[in-house]
C-alpha positions as CSV (number, residue, x, y, z in Angstrom):
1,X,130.8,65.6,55.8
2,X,130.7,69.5,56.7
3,X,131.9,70.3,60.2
4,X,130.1,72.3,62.9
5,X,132.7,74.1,65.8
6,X,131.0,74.6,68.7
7,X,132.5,77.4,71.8
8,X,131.8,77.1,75.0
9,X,131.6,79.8,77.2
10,X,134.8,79.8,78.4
11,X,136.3,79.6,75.1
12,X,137.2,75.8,74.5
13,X,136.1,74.9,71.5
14,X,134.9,71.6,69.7
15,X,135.1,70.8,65.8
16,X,132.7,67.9,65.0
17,X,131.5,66.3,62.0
18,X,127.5,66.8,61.2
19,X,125.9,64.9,58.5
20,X,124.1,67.1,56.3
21,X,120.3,66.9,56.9
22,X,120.9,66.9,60.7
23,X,120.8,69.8,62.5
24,X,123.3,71.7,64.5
25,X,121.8,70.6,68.3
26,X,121.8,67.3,67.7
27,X,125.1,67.3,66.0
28,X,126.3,68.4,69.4
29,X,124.3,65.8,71.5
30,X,125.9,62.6,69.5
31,X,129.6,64.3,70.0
32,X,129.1,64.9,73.5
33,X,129.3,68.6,73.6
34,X,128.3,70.4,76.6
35,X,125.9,73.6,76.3
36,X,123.1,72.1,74.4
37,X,120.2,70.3,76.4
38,X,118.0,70.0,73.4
39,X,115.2,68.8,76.2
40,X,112.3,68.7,73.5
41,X,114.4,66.4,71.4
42,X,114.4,69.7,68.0
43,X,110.5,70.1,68.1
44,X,111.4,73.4,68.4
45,X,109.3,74.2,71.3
46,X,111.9,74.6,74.7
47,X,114.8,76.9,73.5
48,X,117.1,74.5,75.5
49,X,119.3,74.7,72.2
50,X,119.9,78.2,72.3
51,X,123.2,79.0,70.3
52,X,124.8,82.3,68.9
53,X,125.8,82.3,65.6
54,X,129.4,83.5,64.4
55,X,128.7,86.5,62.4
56,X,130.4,85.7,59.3
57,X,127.6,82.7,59.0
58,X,124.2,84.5,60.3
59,X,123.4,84.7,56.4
60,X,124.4,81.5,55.2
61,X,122.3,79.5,58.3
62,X,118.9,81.6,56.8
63,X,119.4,85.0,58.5
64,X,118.0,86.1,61.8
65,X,115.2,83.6,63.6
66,X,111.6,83.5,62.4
67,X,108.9,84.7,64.3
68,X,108.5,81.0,65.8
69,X,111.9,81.0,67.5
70,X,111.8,84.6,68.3
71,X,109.1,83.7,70.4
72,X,111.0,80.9,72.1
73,X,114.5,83.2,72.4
74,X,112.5,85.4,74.5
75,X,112.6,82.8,77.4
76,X,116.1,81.7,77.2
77,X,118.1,81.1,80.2
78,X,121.3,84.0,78.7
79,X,120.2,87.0,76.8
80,X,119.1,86.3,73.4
81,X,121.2,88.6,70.6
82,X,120.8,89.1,67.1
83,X,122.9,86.2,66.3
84,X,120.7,84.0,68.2
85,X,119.0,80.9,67.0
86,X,118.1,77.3,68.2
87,X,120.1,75.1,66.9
88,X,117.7,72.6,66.0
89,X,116.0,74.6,63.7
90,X,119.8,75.1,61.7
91,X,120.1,71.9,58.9
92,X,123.2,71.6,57.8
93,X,124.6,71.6,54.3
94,X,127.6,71.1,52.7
95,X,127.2,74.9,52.2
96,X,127.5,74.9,56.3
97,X,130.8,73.4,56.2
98,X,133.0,75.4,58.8
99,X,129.9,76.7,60.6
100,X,130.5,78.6,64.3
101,X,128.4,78.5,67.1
102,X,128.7,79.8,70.3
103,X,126.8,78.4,73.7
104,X,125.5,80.4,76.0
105,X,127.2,80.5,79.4
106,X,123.9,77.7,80.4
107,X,120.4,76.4,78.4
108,X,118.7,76.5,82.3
């Protein structure tokens, strides 16, 4: 099973199994990490999932955000970046495994 690490805000950091076929906020909801809400449950429609992804993975997770989650990164609680995605929209893959993502300092 690949493995996601997730990094807080203040740096601690959390390596979790993911199945492939789920995606990366919900991966963090069933291990308990803090910095994901995911309040609309990965319908993509409340950005409460906001996550920066590591640099050395923005091409393997599909690039930058389509126009659908650029939409919805304009409203986030912290700054949306380049590296900025919702995490529900990421699937994982075994091609995934190792992934980095960092939370925001809050989803709110």
């Amino acid at each position: 099973m690949p493995s996601v690490t997730y990094v807080e805000a203040n740096g601690a950091s959390h390596t979790v199994d993911v199945a492939v076929g789920e995606n990366v906020m919900r991966g963090a909801l069933y291990n308990g990490i803090e910095g994901i809400a995911g309040e609309c449950g990965g319908a993509a429609s409340c950005a409460t999932c906001h996550c920066y992804v590591d640099p050395a993975w923005t091409e393997k997770v599909g690039g930058p955000a389509d126009e659908v989650e650029e939409e919805l990164l304009e409203a986030t609680a912290c700054p949306p970046t380049s590296a900025s995605r919702l995490s529900c929209q990421i699937i994982m893959s075994d091609a995934l495994d190792g992934l980095i993502v960092h939370l925001p300092e809050r989803q709110f």
